[in-house]
PASEBA-1860 file (N, C-alpha, C; in nm, 3 decimals):
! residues 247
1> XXXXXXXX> 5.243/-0.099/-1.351/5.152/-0.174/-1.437/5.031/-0.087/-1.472 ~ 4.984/-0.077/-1.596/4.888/0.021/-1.632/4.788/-0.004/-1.616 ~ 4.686/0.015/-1.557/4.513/-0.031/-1.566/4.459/-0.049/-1.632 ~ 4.428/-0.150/-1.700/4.361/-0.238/-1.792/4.196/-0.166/-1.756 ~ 4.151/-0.175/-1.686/4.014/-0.115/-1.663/4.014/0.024/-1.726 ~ 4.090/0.108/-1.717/4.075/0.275/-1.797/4.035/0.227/-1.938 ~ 4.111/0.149/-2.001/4.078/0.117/-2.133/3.952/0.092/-2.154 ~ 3.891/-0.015/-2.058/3.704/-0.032/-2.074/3.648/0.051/-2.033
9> XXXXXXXX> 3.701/0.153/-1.962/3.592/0.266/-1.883/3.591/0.328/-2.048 ~ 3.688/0.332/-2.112/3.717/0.468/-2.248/3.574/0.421/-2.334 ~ 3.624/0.284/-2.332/3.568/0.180/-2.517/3.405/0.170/-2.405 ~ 3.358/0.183/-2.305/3.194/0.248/-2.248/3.150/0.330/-2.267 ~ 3.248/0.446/-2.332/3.193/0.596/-2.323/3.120/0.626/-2.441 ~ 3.031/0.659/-2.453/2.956/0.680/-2.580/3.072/0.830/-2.662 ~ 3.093/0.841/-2.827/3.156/0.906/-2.857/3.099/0.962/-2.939 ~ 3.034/0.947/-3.038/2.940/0.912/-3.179/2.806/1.034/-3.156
17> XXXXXXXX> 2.789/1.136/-3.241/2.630/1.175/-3.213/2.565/1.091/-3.253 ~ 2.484/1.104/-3.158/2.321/1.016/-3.228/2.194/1.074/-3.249 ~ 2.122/1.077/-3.351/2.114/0.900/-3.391/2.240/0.903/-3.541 ~ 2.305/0.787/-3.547/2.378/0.758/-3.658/2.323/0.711/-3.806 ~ 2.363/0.758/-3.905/2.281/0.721/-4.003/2.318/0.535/-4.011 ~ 2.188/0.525/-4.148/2.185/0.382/-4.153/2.349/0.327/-4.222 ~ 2.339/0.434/-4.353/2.441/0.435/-4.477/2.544/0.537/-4.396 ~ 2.664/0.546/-4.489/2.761/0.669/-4.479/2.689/0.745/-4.567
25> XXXXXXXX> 2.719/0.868/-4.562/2.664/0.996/-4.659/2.776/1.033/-4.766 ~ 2.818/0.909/-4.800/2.930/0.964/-4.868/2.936/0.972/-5.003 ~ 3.031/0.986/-5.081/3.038/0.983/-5.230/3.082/0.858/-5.276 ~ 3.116/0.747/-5.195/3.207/0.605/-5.289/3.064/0.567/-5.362 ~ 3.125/0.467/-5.438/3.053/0.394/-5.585/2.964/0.315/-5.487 ~ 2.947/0.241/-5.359/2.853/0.178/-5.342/2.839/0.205/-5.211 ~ 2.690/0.191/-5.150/2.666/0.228/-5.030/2.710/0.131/-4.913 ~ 2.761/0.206/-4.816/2.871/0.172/-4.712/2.771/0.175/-4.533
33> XXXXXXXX> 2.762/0.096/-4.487/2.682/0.056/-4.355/2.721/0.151/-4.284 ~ 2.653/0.163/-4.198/2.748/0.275/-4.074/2.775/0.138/-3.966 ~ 2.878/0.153/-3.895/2.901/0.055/-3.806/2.871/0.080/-3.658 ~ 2.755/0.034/-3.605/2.714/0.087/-3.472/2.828/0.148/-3.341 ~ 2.815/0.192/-3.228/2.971/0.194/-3.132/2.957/0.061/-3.054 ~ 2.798/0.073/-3.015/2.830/-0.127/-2.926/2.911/-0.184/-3.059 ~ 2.873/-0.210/-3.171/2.957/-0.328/-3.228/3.137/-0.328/-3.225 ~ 3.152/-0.146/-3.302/3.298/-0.129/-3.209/3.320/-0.119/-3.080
41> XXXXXXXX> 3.317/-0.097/-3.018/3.354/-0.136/-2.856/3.412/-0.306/-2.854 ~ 3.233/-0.367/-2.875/3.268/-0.519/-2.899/3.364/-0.525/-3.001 ~ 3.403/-0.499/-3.091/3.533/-0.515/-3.177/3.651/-0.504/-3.089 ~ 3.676/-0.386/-3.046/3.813/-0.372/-2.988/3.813/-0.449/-2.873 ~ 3.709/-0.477/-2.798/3.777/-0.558/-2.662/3.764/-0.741/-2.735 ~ 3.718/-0.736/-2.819/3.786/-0.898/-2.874/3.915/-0.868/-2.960 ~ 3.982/-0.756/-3.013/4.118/-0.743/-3.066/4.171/-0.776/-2.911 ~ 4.161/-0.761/-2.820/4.258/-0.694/-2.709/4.280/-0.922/-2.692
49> XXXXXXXX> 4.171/-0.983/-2.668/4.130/-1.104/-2.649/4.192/-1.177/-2.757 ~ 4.173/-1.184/-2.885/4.293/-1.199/-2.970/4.390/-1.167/-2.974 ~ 4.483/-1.084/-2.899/4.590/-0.987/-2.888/4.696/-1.105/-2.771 ~ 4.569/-1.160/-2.680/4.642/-1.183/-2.583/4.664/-1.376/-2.605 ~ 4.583/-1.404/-2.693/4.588/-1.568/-2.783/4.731/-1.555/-2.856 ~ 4.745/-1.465/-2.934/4.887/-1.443/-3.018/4.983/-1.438/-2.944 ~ 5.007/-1.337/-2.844/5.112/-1.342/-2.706/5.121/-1.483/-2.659 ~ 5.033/-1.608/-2.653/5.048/-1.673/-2.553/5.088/-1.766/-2.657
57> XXXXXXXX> 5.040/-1.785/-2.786/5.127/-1.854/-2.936/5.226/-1.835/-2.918 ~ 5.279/-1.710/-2.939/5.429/-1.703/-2.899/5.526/-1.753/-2.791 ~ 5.448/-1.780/-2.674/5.502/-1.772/-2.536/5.507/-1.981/-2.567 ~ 5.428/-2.024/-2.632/5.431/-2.194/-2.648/5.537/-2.211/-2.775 ~ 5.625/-2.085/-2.796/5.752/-2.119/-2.931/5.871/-2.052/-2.866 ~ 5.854/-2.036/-2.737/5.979/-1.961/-2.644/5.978/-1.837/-2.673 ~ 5.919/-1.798/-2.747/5.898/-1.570/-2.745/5.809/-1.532/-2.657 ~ 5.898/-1.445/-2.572/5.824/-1.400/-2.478/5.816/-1.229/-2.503
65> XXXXXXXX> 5.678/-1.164/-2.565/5.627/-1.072/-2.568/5.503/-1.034/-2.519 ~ 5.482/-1.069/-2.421/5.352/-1.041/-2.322/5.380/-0.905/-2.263 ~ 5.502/-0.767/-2.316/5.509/-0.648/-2.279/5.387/-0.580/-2.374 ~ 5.395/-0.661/-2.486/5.292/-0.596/-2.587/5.162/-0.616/-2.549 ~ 5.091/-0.654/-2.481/4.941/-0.635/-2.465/4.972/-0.492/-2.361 ~ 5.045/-0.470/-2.237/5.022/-0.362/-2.155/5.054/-0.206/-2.280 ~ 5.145/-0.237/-2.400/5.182/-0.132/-2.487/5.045/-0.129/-2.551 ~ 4.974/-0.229/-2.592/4.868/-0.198/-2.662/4.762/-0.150/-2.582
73> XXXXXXXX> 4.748/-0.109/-2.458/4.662/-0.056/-2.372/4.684/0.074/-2.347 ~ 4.808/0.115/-2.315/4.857/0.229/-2.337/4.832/0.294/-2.441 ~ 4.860/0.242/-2.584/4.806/0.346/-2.699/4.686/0.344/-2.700 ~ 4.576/0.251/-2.683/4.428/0.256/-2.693/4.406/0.363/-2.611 ~ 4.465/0.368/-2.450/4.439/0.476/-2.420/4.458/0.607/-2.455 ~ 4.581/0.614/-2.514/4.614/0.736/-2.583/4.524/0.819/-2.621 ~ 4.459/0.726/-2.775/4.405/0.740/-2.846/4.273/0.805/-2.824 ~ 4.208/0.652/-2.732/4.030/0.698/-2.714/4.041/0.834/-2.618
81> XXXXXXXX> 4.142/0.877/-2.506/4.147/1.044/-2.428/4.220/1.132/-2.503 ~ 4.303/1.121/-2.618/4.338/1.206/-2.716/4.430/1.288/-2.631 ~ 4.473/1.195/-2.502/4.653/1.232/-2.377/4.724/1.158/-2.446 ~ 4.851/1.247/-2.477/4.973/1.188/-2.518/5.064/1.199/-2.384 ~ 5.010/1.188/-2.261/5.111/1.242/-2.141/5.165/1.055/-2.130 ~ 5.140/0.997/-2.170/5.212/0.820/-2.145/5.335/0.825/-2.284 ~ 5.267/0.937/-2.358/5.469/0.888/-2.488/5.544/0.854/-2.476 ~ 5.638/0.860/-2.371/5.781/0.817/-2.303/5.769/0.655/-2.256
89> XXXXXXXX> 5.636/0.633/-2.266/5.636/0.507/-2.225/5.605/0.422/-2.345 ~ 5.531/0.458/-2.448/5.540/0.407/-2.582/5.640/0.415/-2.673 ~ 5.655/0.545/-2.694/5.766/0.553/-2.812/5.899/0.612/-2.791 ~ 5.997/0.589/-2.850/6.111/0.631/-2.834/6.091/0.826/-2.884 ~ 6.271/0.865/-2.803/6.201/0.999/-2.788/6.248/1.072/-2.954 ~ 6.305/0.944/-3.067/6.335/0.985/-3.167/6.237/0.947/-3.288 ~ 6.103/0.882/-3.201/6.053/0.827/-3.317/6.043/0.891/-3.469 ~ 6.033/0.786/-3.564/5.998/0.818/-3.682/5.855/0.750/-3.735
97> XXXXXXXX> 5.815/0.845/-3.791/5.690/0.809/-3.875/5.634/0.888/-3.985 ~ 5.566/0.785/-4.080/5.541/0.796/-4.201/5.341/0.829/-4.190 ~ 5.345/0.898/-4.301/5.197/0.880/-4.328/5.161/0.961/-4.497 ~ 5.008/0.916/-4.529/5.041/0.978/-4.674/5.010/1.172/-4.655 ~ 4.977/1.172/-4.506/5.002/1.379/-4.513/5.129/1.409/-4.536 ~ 5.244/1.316/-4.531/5.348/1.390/-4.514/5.459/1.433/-4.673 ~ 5.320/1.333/-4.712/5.382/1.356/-4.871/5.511/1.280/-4.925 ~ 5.555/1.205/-4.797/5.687/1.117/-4.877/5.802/1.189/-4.772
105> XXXXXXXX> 5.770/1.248/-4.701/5.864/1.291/-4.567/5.878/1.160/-4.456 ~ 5.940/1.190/-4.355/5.958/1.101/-4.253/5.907/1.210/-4.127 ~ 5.822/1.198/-4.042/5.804/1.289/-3.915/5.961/1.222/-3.823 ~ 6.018/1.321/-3.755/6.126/1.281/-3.692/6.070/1.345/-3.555 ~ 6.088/1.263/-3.404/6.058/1.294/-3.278/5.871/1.306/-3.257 ~ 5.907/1.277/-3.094/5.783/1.306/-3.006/5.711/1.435/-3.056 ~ 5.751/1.558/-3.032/5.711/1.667/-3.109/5.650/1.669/-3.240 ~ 5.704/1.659/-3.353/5.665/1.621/-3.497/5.496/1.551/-3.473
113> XXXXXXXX> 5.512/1.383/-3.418/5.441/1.286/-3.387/5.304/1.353/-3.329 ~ 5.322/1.404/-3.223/5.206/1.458/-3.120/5.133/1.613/-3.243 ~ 5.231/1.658/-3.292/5.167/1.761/-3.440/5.038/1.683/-3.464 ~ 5.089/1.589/-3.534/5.005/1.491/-3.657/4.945/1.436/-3.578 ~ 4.931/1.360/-3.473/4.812/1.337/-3.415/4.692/1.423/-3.368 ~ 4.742/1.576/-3.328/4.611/1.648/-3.264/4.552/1.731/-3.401 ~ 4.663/1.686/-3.505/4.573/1.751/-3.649/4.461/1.674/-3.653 ~ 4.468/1.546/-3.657/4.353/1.456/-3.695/4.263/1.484/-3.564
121> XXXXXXXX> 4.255/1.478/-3.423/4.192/1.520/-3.338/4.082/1.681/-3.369 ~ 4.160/1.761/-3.404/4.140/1.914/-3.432/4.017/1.891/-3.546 ~ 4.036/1.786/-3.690/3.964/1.775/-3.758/3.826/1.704/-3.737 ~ 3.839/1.600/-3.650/3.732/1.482/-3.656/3.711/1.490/-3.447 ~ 3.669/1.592/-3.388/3.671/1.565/-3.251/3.618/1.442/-3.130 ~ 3.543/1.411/-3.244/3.512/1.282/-3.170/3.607/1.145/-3.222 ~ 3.702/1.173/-3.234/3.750/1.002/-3.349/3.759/0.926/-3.247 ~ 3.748/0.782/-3.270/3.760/0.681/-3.220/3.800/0.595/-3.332
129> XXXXXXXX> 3.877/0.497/-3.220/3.988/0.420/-3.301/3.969/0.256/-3.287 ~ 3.916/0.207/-3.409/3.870/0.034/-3.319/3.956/-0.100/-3.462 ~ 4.051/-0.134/-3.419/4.098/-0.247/-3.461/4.034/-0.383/-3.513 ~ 4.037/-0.425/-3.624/3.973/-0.592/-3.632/4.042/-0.693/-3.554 ~ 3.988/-0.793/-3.510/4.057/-0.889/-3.424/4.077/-0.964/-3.475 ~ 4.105/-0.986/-3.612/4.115/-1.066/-3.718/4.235/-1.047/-3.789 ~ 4.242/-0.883/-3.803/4.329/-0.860/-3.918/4.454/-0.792/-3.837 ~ 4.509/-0.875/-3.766/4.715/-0.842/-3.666/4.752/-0.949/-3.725
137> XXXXXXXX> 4.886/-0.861/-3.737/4.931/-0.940/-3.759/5.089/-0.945/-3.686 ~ 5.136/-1.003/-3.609/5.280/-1.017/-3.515/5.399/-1.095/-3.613 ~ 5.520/-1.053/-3.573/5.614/-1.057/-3.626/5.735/-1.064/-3.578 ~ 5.815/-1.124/-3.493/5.935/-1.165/-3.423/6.053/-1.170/-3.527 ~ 6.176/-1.117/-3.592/6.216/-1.115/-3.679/6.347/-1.231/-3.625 ~ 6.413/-1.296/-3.672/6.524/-1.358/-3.609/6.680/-1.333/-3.567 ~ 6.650/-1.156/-3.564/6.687/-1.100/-3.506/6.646/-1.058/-3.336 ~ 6.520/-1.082/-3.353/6.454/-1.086/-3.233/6.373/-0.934/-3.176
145> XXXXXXXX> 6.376/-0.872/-3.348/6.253/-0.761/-3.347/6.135/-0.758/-3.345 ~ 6.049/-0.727/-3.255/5.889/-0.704/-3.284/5.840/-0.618/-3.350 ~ 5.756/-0.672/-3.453/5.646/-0.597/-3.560/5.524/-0.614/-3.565 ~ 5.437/-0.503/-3.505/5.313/-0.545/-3.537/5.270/-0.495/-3.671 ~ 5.137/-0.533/-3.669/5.056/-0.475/-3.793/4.899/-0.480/-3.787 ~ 4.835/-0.393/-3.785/4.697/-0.352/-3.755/4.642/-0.309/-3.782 ~ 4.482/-0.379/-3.902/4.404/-0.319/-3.938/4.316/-0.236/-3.876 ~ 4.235/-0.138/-3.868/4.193/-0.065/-3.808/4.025/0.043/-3.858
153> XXXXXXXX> 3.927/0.058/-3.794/3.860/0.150/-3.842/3.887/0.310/-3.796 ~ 3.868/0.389/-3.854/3.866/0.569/-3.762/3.733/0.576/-3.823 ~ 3.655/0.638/-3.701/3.525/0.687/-3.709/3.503/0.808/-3.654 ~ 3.406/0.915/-3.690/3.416/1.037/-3.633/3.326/1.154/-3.726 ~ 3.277/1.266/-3.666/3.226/1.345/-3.768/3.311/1.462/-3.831 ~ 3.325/1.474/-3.937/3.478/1.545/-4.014/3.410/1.703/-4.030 ~ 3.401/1.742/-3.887/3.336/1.881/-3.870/3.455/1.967/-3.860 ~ 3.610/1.973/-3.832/3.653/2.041/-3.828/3.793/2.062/-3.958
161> XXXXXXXX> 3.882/2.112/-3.944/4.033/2.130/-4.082/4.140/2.043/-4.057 ~ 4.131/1.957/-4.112/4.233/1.869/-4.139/4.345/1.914/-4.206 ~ 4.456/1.975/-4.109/4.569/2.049/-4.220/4.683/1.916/-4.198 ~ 4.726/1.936/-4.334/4.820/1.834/-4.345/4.938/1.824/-4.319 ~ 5.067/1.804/-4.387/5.217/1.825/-4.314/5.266/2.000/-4.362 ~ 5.315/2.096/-4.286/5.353/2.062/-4.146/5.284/2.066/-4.025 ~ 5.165/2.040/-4.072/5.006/2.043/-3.963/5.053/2.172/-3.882 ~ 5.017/2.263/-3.917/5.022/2.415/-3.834/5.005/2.524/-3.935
169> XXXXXXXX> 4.951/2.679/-3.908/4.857/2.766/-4.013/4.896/2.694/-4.138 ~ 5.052/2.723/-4.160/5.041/2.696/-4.312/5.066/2.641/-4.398 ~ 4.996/2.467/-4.333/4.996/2.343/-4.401/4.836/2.385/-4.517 ~ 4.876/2.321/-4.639/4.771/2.302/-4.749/4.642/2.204/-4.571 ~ 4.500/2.202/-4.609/4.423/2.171/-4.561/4.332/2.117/-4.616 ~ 4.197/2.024/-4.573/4.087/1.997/-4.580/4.003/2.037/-4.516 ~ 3.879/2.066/-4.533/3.771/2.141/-4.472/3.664/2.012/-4.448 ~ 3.617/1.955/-4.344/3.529/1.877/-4.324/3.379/1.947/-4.330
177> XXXXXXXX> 3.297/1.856/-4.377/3.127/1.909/-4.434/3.080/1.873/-4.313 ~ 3.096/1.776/-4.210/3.018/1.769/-4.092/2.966/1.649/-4.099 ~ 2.996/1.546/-4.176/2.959/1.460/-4.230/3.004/1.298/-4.119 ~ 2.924/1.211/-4.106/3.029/1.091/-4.076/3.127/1.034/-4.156 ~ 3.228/0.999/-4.068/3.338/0.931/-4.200/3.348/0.749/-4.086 ~ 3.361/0.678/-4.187/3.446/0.538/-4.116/3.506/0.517/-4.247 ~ 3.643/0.531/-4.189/3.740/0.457/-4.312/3.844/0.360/-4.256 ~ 3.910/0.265/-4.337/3.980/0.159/-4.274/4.129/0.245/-4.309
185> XXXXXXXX> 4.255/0.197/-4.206/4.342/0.205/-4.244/4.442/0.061/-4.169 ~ 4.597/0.070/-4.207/4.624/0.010/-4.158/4.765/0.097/-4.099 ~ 4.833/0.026/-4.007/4.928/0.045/-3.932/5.034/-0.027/-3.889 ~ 5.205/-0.013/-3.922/5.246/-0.135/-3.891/5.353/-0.071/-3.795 ~ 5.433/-0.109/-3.701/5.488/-0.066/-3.569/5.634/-0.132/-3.521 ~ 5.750/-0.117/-3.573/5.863/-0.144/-3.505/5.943/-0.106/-3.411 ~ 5.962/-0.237/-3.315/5.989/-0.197/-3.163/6.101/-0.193/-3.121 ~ 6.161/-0.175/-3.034/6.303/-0.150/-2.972/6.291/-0.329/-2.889
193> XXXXXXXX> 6.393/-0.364/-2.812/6.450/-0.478/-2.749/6.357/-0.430/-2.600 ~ 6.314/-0.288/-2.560/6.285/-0.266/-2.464/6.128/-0.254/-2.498 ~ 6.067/-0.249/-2.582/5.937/-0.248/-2.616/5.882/-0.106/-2.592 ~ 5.988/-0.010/-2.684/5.943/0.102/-2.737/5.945/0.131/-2.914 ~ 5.863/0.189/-2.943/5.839/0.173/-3.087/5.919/0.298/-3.148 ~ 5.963/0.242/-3.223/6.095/0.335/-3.258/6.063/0.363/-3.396 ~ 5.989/0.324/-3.480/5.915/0.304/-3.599/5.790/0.285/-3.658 ~ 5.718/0.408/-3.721/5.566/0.361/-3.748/5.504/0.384/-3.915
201> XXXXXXXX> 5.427/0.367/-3.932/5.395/0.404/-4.049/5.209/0.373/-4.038 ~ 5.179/0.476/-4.123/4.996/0.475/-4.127/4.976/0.424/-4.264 ~ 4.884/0.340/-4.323/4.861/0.368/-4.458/4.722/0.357/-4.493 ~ 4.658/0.474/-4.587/4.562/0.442/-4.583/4.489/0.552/-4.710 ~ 4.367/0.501/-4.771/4.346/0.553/-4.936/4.333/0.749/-4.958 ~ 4.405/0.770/-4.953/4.357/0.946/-4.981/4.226/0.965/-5.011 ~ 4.176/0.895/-5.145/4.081/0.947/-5.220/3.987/0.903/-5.186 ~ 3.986/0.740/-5.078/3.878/0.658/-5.063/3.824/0.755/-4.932
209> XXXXXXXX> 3.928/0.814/-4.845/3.866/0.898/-4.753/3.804/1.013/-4.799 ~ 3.898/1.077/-4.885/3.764/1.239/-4.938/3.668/1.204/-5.002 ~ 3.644/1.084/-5.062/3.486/1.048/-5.100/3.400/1.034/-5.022 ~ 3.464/0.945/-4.926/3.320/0.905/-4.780/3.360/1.028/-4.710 ~ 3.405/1.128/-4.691/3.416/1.270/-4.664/3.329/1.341/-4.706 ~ 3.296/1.336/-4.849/3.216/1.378/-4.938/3.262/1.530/-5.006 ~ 3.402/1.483/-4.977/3.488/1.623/-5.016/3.528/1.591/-5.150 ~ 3.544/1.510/-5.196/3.581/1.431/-5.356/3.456/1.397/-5.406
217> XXXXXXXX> 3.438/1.400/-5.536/3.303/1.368/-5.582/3.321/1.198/-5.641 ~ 3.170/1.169/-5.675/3.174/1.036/-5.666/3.234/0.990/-5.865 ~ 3.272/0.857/-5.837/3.360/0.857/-5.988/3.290/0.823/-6.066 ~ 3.163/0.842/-6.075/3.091/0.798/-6.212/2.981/1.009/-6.248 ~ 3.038/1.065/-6.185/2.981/1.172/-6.191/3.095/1.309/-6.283 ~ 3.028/1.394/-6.309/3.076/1.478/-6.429/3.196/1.543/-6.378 ~ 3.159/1.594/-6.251/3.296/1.626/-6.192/3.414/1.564/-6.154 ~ 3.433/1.384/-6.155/3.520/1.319/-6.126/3.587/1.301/-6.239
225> XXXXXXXX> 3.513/1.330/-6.336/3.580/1.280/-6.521/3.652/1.401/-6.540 ~ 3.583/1.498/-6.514/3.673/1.630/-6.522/3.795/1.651/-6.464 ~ 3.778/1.613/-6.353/3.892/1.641/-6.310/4.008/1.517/-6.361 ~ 3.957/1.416/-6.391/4.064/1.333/-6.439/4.130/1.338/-6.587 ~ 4.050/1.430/-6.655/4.033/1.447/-6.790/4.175/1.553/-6.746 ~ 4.146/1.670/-6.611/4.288/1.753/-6.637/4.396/1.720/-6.585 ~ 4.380/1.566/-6.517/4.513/1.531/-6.491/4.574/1.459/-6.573 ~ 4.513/1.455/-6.732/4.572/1.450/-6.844/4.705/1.570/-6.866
233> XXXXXXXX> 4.633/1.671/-6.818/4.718/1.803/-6.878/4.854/1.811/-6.867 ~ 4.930/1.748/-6.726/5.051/1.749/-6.729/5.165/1.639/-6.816 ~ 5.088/1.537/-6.826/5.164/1.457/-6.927/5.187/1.497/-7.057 ~ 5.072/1.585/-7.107/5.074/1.588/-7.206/5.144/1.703/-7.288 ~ 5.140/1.814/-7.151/5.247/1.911/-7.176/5.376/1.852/-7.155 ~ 5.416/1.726/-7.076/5.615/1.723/-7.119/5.595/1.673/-7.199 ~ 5.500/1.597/-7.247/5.533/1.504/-7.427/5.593/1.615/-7.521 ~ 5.466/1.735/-7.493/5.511/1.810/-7.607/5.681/1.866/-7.575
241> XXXXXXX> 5.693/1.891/-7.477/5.842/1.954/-7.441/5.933/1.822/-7.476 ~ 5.928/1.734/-7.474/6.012/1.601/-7.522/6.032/1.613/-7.656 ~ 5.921/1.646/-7.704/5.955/1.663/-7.875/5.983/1.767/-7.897 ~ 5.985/1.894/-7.818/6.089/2.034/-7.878/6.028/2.099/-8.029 ~ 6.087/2.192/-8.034/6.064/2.235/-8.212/6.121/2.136/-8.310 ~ 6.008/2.162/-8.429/6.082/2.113/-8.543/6.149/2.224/-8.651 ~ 6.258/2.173/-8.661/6.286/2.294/-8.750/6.270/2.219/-8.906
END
């Protein structure tokens, strides 16, 4: 049985430099709060408290998935010590997963998986990972599959290279300004009969992150028109190749 207490010792630990700004420093169209860590902390240990209301919904309709709160402790831990040494106990050893680095690929296995996670680690060293307790959503299929789904914040300062798929030298990259980022994503999770996740997927805005990155410029500015003005250019070169010579 896993210790439920490691998880609160993690979500105590201060992660965040301080002092934190008021705003994000970012480029989106309107100014964005910074979200204190007491308030996340308090966020995630009321997901965990909502987590365990839904389990017990289920348990008053004859589904019994009360393996999923000890799985969801396990990845929190994962996450907030950035140890993947518990994998074998989360995910299957073939997992698959999706995300938008991979460009429309599938990551196949533990290996692949643990890549793409210490990319994002490598980039943002402090990240922390805090869930709404609002926004899960559980899913028992009548087949008798479990699905979660989980909104989520990542917070962190984007001081280091975010290289993308095949996350190693010579993945295309991002360069972080040093900047705070909080961006939302979501996450949805299909499980095995044994309550290993055999299936994942991340989703979450490309562009809405390199703005509050401040790596994308903001869209009412000269450089955002520009650049959209040249992603005219490729359409407009196959038009012309569609119409060919005239003779």
């Amino acid at each position: 049985m896993f210790d439920f207490d490691l998880v609160l010792q993690e979500l105590a630990k201060p992660r965040l430099r301080q002092p934190l700004p008021e705003y994000l420093p970012s480029n989106r169209g309107a100014p964005t709060r910074v979200v204190g860590e007491d308030e996340l902390s308090a966020m995630h240990r009321q997901w965990f408290v909502e987590l365990e209301r839904r389990i017990e919904f289920h348990a008053g309709h004859g589904l019994d998935i009360a393996w999923l709160y000890e799985w969801a402790a396990k990845y929190t831990w994962s996450w907030l010590t950035q140890d993947m040494s518990l994998n074998h106990e989360i995910y299957t050893h073939d997992l698959r997963y999706v995300d938008p680095t991979t460009f429309g690929r599938t990551m196949v296995g533990l290996d692949e998986f643990v890549k793409y996670n210490m990319s994002f680690f490598d980039a943002i060293s402090n990240w922390r990972y805090d869930p709404f307790p609002d926004q899960m959503y559980i899913d028992v299929t009548p087949d008798g599959e479990t699905r979660l789904v989980v909104r989520y914040m990542g917070s962190g300062f984007f001081d280091g290279t975010l290289r993308l798929y095949p996350y190693d030298d010579t993945a295309p990259a991002l360069q972080g300004m040093g900047t705070l980022v909080q961006a939302c994503a979501v996450d949805r999770y299909h499980f095995t009969p044994d309550g290993l996740m055999y299936f994942g997927e991340t989703l979450w805005d490309f562009m809405d992150m390199a703005q509050t990155a401040g790596i994308a410029p903001r869209d009412d500015s000269w450089q955002f028109k520009a650049i959209m003005q040249a992603a005219r250019l490729p359409g407009l070169a196959q038009r012309l190749r569609r119409r060919g010579p005239k003779l």
